[in-house]
C-alpha positions as protocol buffer text, in pm:
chain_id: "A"
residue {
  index: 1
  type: UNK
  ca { x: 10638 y: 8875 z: 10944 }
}
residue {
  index: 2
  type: UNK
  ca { x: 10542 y: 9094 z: 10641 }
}
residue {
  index: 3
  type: UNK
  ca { x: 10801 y: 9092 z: 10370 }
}
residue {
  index: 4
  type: UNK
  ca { x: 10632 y: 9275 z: 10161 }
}
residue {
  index: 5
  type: UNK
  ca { x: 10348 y: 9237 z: 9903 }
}
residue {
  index: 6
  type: UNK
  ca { x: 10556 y: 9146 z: 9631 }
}
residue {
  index: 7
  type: UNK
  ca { x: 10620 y: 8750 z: 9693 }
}
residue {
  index: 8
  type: UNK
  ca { x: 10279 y: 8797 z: 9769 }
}
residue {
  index: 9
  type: UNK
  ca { x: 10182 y: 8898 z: 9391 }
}
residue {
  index: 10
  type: UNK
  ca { x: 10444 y: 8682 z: 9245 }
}
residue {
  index: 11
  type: UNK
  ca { x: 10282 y: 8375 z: 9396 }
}
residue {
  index: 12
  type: UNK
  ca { x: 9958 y: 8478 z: 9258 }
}
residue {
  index: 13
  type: UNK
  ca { x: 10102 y: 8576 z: 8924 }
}
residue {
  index: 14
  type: UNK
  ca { x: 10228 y: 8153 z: 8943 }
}
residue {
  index: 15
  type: UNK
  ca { x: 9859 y: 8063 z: 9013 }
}
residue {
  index: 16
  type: UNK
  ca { x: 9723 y: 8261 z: 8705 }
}
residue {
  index: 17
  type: UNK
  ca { x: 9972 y: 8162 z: 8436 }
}
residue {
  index: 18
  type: UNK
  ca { x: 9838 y: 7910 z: 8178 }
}
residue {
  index: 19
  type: UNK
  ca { x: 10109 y: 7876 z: 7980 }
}
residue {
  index: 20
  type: UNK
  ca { x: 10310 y: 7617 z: 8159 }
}
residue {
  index: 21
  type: UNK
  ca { x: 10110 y: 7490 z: 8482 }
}
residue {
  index: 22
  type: UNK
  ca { x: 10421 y: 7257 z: 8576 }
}
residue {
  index: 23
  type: UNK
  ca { x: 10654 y: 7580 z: 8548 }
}
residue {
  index: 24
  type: UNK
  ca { x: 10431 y: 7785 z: 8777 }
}
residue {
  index: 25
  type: UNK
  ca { x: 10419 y: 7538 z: 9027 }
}
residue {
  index: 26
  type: UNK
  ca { x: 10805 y: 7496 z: 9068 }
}
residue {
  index: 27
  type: UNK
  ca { x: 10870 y: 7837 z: 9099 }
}
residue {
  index: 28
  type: UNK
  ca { x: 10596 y: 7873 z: 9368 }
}
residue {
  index: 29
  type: UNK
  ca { x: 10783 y: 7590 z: 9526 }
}
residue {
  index: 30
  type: UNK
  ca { x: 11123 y: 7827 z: 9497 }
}
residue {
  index: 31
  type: UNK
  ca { x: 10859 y: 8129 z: 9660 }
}
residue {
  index: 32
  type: UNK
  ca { x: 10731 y: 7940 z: 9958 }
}
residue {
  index: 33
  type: UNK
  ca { x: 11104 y: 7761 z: 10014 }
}
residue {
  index: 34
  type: UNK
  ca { x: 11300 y: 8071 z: 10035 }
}
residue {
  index: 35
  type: UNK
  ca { x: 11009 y: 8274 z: 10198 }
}
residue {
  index: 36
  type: UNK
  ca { x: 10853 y: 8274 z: 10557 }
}
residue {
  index: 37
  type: UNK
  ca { x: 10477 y: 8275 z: 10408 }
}
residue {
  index: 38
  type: UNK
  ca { x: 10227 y: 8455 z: 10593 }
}
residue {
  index: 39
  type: UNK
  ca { x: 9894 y: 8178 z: 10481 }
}
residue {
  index: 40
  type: UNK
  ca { x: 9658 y: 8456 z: 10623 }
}
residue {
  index: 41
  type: UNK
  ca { x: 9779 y: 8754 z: 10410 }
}
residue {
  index: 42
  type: UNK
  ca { x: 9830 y: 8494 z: 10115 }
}
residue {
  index: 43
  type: UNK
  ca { x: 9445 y: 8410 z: 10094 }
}
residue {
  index: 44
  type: UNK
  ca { x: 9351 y: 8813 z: 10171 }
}
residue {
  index: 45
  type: UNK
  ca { x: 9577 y: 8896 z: 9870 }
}
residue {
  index: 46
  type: UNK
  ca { x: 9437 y: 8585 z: 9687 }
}
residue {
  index: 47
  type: UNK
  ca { x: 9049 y: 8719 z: 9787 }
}
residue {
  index: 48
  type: UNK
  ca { x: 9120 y: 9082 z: 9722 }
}
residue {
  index: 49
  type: UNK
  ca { x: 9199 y: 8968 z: 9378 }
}
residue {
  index: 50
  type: UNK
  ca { x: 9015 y: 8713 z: 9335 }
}
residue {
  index: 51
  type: UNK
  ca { x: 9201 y: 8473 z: 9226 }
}
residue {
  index: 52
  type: UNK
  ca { x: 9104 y: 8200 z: 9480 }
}
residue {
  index: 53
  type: UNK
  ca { x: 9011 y: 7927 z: 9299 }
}
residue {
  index: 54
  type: UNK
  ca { x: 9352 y: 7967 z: 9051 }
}
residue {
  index: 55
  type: UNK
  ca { x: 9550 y: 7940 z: 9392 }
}
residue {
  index: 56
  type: UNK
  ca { x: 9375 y: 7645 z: 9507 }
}
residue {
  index: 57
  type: UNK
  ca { x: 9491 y: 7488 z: 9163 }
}
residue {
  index: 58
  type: UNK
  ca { x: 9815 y: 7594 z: 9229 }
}
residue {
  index: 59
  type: UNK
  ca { x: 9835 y: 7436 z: 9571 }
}
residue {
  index: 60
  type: UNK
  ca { x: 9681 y: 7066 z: 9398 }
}
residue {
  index: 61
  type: UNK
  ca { x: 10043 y: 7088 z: 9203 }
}
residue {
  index: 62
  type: UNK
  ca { x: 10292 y: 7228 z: 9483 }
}
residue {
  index: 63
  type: UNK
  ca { x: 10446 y: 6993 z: 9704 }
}
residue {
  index: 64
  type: UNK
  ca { x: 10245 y: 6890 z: 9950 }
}
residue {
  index: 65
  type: UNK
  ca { x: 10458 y: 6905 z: 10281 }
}
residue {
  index: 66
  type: UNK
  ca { x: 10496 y: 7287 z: 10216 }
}
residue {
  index: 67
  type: UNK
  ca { x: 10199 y: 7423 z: 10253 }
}
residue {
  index: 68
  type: UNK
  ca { x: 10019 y: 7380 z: 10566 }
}
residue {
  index: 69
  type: UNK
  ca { x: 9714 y: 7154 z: 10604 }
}
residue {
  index: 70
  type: UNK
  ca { x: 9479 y: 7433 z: 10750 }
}
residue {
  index: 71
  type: UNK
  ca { x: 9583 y: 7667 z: 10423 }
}
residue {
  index: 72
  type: UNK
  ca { x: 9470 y: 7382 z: 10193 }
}
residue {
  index: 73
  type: UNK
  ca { x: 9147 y: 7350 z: 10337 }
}
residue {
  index: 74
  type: UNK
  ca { x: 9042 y: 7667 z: 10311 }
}
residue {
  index: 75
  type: UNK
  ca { x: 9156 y: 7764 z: 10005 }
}
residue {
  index: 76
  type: UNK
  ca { x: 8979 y: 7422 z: 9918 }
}
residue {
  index: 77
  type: UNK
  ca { x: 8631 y: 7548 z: 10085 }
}
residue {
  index: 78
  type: UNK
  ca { x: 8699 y: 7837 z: 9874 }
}
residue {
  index: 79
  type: UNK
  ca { x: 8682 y: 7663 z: 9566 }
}
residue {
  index: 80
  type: UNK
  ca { x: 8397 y: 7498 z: 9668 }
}
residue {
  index: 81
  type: UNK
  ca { x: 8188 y: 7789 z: 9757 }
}
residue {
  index: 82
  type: UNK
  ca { x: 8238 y: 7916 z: 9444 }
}
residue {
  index: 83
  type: UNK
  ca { x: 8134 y: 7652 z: 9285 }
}
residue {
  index: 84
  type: UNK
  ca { x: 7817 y: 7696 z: 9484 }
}
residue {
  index: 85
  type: UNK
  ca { x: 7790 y: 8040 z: 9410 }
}
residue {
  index: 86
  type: UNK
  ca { x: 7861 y: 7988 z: 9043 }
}
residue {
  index: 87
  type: UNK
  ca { x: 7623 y: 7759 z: 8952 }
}
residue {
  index: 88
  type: UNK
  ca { x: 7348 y: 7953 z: 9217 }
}
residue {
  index: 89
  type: UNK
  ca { x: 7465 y: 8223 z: 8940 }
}
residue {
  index: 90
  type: UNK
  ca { x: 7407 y: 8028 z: 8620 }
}
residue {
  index: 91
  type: UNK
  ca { x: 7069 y: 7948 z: 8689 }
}
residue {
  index: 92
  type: UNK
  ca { x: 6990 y: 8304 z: 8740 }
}
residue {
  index: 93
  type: UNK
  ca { x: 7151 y: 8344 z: 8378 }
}
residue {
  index: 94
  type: UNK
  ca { x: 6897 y: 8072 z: 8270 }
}
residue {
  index: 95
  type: UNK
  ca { x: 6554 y: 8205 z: 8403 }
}
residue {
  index: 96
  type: UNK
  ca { x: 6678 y: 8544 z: 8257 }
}
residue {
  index: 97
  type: UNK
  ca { x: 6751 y: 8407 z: 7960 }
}
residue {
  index: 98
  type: UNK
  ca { x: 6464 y: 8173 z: 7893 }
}
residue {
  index: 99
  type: UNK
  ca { x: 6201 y: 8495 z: 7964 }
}
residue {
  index: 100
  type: UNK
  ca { x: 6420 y: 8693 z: 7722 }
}
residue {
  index: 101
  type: UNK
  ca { x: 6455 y: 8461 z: 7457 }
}
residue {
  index: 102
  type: UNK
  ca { x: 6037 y: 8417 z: 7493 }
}
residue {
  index: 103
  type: UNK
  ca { x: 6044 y: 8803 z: 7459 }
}
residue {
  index: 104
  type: UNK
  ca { x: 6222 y: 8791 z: 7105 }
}
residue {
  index: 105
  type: UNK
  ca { x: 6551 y: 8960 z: 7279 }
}
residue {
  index: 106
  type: UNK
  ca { x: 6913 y: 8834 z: 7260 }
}
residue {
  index: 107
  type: UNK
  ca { x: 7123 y: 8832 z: 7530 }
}
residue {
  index: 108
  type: UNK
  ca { x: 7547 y: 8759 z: 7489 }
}
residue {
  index: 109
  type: UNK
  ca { x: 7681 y: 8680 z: 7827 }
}
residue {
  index: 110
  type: UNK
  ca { x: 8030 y: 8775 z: 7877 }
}
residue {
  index: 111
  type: UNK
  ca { x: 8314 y: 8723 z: 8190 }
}
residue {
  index: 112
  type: UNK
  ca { x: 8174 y: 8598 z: 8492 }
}
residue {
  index: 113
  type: UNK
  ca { x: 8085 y: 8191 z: 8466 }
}
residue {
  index: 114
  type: UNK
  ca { x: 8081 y: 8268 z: 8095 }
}
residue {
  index: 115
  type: UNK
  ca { x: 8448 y: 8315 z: 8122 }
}
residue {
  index: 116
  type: UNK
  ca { x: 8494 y: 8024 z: 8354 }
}
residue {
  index: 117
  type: UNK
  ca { x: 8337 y: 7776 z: 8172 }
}
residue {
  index: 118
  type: UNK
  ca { x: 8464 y: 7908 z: 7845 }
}
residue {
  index: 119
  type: UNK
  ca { x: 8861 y: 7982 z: 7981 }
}
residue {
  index: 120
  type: UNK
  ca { x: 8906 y: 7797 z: 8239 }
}
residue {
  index: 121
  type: UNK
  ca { x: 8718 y: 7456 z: 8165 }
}
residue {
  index: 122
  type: UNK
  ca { x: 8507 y: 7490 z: 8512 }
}
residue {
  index: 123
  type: UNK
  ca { x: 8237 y: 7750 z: 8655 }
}
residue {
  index: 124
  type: UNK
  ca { x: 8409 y: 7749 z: 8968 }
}
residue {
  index: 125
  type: UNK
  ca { x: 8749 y: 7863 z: 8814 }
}
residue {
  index: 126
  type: UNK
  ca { x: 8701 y: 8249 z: 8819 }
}
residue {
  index: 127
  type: UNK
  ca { x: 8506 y: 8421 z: 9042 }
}
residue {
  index: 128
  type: UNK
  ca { x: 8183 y: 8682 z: 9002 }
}
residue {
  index: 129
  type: UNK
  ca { x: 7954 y: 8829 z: 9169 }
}
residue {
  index: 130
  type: UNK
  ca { x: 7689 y: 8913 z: 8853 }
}
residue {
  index: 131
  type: UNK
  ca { x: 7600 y: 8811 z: 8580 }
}
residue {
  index: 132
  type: UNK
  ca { x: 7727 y: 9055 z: 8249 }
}
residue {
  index: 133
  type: UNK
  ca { x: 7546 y: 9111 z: 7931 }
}
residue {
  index: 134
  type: UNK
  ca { x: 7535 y: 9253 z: 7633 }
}
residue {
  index: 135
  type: UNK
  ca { x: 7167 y: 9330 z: 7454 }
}
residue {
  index: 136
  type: UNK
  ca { x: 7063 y: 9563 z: 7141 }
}
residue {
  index: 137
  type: UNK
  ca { x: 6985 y: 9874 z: 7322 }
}
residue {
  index: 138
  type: UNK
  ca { x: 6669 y: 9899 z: 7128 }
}
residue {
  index: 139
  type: UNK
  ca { x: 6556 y: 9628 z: 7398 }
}
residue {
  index: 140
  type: UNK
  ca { x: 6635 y: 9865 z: 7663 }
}
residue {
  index: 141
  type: UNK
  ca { x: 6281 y: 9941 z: 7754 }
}
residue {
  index: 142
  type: UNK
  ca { x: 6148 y: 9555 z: 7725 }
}
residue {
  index: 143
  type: UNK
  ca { x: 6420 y: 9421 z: 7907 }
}
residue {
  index: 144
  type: UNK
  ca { x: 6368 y: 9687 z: 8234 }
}
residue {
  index: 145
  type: UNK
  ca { x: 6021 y: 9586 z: 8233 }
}
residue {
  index: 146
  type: UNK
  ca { x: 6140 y: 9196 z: 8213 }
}
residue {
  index: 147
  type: UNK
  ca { x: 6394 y: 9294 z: 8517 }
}
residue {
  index: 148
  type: UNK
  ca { x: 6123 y: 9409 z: 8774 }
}
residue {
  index: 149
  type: UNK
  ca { x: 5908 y: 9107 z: 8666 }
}
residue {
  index: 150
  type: UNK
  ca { x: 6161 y: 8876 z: 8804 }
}
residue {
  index: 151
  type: UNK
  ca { x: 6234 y: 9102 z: 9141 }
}
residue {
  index: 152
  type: UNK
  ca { x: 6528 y: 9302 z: 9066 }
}
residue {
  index: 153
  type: UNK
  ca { x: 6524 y: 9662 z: 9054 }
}
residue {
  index: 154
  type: UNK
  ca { x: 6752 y: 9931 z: 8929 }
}
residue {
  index: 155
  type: UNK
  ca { x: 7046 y: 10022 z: 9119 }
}
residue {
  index: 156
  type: UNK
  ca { x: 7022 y: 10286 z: 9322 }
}
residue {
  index: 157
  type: UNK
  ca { x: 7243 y: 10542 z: 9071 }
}
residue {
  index: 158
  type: UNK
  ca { x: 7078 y: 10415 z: 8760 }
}
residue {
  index: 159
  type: UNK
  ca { x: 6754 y: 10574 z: 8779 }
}
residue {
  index: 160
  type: UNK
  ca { x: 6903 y: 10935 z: 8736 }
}
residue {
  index: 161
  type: UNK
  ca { x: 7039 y: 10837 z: 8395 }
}
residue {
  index: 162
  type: UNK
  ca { x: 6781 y: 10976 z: 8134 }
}
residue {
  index: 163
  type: UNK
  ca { x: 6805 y: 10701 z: 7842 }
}
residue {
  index: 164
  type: UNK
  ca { x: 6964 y: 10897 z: 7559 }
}
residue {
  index: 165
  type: UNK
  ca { x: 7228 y: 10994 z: 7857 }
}
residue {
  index: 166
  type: UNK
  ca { x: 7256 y: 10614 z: 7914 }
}
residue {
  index: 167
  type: UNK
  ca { x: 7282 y: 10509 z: 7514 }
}
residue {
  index: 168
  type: UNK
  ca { x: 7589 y: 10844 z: 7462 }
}
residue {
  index: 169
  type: UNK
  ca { x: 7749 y: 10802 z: 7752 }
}
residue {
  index: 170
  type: UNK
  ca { x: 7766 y: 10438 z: 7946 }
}
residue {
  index: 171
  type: UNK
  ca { x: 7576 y: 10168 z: 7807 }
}
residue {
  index: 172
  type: UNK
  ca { x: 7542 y: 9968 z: 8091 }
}
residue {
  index: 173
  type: UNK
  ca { x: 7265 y: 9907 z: 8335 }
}
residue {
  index: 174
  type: UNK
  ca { x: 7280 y: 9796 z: 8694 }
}
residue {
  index: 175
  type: UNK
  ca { x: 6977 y: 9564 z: 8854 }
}
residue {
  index: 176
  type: UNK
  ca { x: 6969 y: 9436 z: 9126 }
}
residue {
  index: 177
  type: UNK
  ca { x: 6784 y: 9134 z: 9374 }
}
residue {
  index: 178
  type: UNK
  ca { x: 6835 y: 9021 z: 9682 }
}
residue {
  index: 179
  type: UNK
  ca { x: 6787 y: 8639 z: 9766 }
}
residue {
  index: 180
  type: UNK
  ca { x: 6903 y: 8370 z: 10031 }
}
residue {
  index: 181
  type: UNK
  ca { x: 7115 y: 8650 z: 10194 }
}
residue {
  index: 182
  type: UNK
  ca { x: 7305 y: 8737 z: 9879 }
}
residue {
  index: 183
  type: UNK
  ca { x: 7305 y: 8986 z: 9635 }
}
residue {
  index: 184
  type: UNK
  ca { x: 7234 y: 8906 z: 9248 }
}
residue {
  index: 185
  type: UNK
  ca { x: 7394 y: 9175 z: 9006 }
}
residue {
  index: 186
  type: UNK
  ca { x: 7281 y: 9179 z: 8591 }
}
């Protein structure tokens, strides 16, 4: 029975709060107790948002004889997989960075498993699906080259940008590789 998105949202809003962990999980405990939960459309708000691995935290502190067994698990395998995917992630960040820092070019990586680790304590506490940094633009050039060494290539859009276009205008620069049936964004 759909209530609604909003209980929905509220229970995610419990998972994402930092501020008082034991707080969140007691009023998720009020949530589920005086709601009839629908566990599917719970993890397909959680994944739209993705905020999976926060709600698996929240679960490890709720009560556990009110949320079903089956819901557990897979927010658990959840978790887990993005864990996997994380750290797959990070050692894309490495090689990049490694060949860069050879090249004489800084890179600052920002959200993504930056985040996580930084934030959160753990990569597999926020997910991503690329890797973000920042770079002088007067490395622009370098760095492309660098890209296609490694096997990515520009993003379909990007190559219409003209580079003066790119430096007024966006600043940002999509590349792209596919490996072991999964895409890698920088």
């Amino acid at each position: 029975m759909n209530q609604g998105y909003g209980i929905y949202v509220e229970l995610l809003r419990q998972s994402i709060r930092l501020d008082d962990p034991v707080m969140a999980a007691q009023e998720a405990e009020r949530i589920i107790n005086e709601n009839n939960i629908d566990w599917d459309e719970l993890y397909d708000y959680a994944d739209t948002h993705s905020v999976k691995p926060q709600l698996a935290h929240l679960t490890e502190r709720v009560s556990n004889d009110i949320i079903p067994d089956m819901f557990r698990r897979k927010i658990g395998s959840a978790l887990q997989k993005n864990l996997y995917d994380q750290l797959g992630t990070f050692a894309d960040f490495i090689k990049i960075k490694q060949l860069f820092h050879e090249r004489g070019i800084a890179l600052i990586p920002f959200k993504g498993f930056w985040l996580a680790y930084n934030y959160y304590g753990s990569l597999a506490d926020r997910e991503a699906t690329d890797i973000d940094l920042y770079m002088h633009f007067s490395d622009f050039d370098q760095a492309g080259e660098l890209m296609h060494s490694l096997g990515y290539t520009a993003e379909t859009n990007m190559p219409y940008f003209g580079r003066g276009e790119l430096e007024r205008k966006s600043c940002e620069y999509t590349f792209n590789k596919y490996e072991d049936g999964r895409i890698i964004s920088i």
